[in-house]
C-alpha positions as CSV (number, residue, x, y, z in Angstrom):
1,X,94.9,92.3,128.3
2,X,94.9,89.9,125.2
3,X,93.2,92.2,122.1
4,X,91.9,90.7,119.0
5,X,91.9,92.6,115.8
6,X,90.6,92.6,112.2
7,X,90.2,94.5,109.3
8,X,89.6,94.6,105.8
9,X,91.6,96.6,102.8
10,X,89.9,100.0,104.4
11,X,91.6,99.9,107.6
12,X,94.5,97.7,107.0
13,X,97.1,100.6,107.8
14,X,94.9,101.6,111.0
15,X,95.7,98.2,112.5
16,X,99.3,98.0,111.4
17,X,99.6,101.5,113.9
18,X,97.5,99.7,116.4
19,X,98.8,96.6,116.6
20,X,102.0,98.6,117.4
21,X,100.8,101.2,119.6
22,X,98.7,98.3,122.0
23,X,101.5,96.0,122.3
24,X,103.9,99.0,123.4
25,X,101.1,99.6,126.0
26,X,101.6,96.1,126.9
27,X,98.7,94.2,125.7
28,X,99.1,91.3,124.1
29,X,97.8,91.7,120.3
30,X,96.4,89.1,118.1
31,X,95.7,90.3,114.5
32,X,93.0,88.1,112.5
33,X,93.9,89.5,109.3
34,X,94.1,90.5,106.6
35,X,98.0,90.3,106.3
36,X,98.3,92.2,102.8
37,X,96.1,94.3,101.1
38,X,93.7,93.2,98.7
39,X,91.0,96.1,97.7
40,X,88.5,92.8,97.0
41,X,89.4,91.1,100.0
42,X,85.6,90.5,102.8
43,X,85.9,91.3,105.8
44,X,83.0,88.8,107.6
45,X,85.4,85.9,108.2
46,X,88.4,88.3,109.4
47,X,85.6,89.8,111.9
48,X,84.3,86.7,112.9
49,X,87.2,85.3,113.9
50,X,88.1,88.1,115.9
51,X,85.3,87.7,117.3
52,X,85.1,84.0,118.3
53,X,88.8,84.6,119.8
54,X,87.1,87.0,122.6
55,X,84.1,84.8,123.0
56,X,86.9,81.6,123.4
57,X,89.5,83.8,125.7
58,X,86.7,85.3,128.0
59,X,85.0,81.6,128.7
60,X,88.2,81.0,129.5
61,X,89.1,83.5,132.1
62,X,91.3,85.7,129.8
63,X,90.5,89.3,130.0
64,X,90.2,90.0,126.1
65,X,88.6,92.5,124.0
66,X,88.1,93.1,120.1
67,X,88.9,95.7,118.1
68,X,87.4,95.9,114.2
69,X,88.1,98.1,111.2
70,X,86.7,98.8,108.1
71,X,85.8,101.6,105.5
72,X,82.3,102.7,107.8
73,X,82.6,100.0,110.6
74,X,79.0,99.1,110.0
75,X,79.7,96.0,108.2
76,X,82.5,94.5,111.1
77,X,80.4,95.3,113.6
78,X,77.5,93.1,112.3
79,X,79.6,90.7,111.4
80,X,81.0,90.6,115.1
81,X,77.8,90.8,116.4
82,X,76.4,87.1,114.6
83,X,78.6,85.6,117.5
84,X,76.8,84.3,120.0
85,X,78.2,86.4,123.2
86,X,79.7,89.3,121.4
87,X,78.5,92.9,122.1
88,X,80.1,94.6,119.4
89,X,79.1,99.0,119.2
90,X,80.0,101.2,116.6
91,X,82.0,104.1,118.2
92,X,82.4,107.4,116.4
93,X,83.4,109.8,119.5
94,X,84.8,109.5,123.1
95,X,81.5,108.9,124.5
96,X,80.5,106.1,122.3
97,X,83.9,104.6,123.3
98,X,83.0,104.7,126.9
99,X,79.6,104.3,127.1
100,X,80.2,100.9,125.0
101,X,81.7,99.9,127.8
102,X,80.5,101.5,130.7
103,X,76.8,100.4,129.9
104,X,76.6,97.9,127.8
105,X,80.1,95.6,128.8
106,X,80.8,95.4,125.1
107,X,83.8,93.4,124.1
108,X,84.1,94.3,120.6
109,X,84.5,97.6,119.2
110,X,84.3,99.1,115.3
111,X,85.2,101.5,114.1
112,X,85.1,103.5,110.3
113,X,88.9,104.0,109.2
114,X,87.7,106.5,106.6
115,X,85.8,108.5,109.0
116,X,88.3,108.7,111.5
117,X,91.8,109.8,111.9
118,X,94.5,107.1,113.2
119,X,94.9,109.2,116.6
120,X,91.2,109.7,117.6
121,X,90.9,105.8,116.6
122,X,94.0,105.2,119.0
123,X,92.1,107.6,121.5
124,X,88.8,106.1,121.4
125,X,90.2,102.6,121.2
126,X,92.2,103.5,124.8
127,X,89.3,104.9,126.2
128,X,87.5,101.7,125.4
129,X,89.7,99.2,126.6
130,X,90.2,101.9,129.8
131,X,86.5,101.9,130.7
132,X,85.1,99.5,133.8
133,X,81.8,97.6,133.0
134,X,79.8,99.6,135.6
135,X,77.7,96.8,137.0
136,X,74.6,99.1,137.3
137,X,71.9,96.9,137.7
138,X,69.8,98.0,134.9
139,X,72.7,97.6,132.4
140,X,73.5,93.3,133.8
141,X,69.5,93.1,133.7
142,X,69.5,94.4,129.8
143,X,72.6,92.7,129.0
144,X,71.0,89.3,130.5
145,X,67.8,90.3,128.5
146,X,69.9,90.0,125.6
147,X,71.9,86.9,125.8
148,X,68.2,85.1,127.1
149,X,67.1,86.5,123.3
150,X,70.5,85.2,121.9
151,X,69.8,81.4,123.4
152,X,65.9,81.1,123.1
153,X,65.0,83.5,120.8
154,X,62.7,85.1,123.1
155,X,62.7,87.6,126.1
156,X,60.7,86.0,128.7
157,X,57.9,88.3,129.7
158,X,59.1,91.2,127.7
159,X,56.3,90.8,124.7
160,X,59.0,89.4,121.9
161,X,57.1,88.5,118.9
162,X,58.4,85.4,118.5
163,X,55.7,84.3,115.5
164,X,58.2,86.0,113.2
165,X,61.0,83.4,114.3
166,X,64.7,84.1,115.3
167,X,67.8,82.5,115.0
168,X,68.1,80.9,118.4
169,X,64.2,79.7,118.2
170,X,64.5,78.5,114.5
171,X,67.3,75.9,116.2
């Protein structure tokens, strides 16, 4: 599986491990940066290009995933999540990790490098990238609900206040 990665100056040594524990595991790693640390550096553009790699490899048929850092993991999974077609979660614990997955098919995960050690990162990152999409029927019919908010800015028959204007309807 091809992974994308990113980070900023909080969790630049947590991806250095990862980059090295994935590719032993025999995925094939892309790391959108940064390269060297910088305790000023932003993370958004690092994220986002993560991101738009897993949107880009998945329309095209590659099986990819995303994996973001930072000090909480709040801010790079927002970032992640202004992609159109990303479903990043903010996972803190082993269920998080799978339930990301399991129910909601997300492709991006954050997590906070100073709330977590390296190995329960590595853990929860393998239990992420482990999990199956379960298909349930309730999960594709949320998951469609929001990608239908994503394009038109509205759910259809779901009672979206759309006077207060989205994104997608503002277009």
């Amino acid at each position: 599986m091809r992974i994308h990665i990113a980070t900023d100056h909080a969790g630049l040594e947590f991806s250095r491990t990862l980059v090295d524990h994935l590719t032993n595991g025999g995925h094939e790693v892309l790391d959108h940066g940064p390269s060297v640390y910088d305790p000023l550096d932003d993370y958004p553009a690092f994220c986002i290009n993560a991101a738009l790699a897993v949107v880009r490899d998945q329309a095209a048929g590659v099986r990819a995933l995303g994996i973001v850092f930072g000090g909480s993991g709040n801010g790079e999974q927002i970032a992640a999540n202004k992609v159109r077609g990303i479903r990043a979660a903010l996972v803190w614990s082993m269920d998080t990790a799978i339930l990301a997955r399991e129910h909601n098919d997300a492709n991006v995960i954050s997590i906070g490098a100073r709330q977590h050690t390296v190995e329960e990162a590595i853990r929860y990152i393998d239990a992420f990238i482990a999990e199956p999409f379960s298909g349930d029927e309730r999960h594709v019919r949320r998951i469609a609900q929001l990608a239908e908010y994503e394009e038109t800015g509205d759910i259809a028959g779901k009672g979206v206040d759309v006077s207060t204007g989205s994104a997608a309807a503002s277009e």
